[in-house]
N, C-alpha and C positions, 0 to 999 in steps of 0.2 A: 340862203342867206349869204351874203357876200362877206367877206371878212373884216371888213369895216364894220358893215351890221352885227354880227358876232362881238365885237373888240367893245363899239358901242354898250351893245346890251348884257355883256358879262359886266362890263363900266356902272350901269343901273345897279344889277345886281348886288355888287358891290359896296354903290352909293346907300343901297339898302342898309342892307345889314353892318354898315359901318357904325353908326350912330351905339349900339350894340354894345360893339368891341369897345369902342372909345368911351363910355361908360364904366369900364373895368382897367382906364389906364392902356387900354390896346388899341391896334389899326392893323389896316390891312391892305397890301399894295397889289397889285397887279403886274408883273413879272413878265409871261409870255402866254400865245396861245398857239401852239403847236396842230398843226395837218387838221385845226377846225374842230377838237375833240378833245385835246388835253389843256387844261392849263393852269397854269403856276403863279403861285402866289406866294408873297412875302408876309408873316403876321408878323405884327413890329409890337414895341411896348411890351407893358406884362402878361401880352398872348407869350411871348417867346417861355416865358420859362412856366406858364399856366400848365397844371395836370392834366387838365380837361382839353386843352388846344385840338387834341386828334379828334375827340369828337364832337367840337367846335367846327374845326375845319368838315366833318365828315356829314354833321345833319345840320348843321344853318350855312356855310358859306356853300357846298357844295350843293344842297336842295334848294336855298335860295337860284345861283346860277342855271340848276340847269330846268329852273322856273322860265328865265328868260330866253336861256340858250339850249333846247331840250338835246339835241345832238351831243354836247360835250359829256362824254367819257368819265372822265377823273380830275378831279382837284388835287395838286400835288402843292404842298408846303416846302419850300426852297431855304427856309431861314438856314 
């Protein structure tokens, strides 16, 4: 997968499970995708101060992604 196609398809991913967050007053941006395997993300709205965010970020934005991008590693939160 080229890194477009990556950039791309964490982009789906994303588009997915946005509807979600935004539902709860939240979003979620897309940040960077480091060496094809990590990448970072920004939860915006009232993800930022949610209890639950870590494991928000850890079984839907993160098992969402690596639905489309099965190579990617880790989901890192940069807020």
């Amino acid at each position: 997968m080229t890194s477009e196609e990556i950039k791309n398809n964490v982009e789906k991913a994303l588009d997915e499970i946005r509807p979600f967050l935004q539902s709860d007053g939240g979003d979620i941006s897309l940040i960077s995708i480091d060496n094809g395997s990590s990448v970072k993300v920004k939860l915006e709205g009232n993800c930022i101060g949610c209890s639950v965010n870590q494991m928000t970020l850890k079984s839907g934005v993160e098992m969402t992604i690596k639905k489309y991008v099965p190579q990617i590693e880790e989901v890192i939160n940069v807020s």
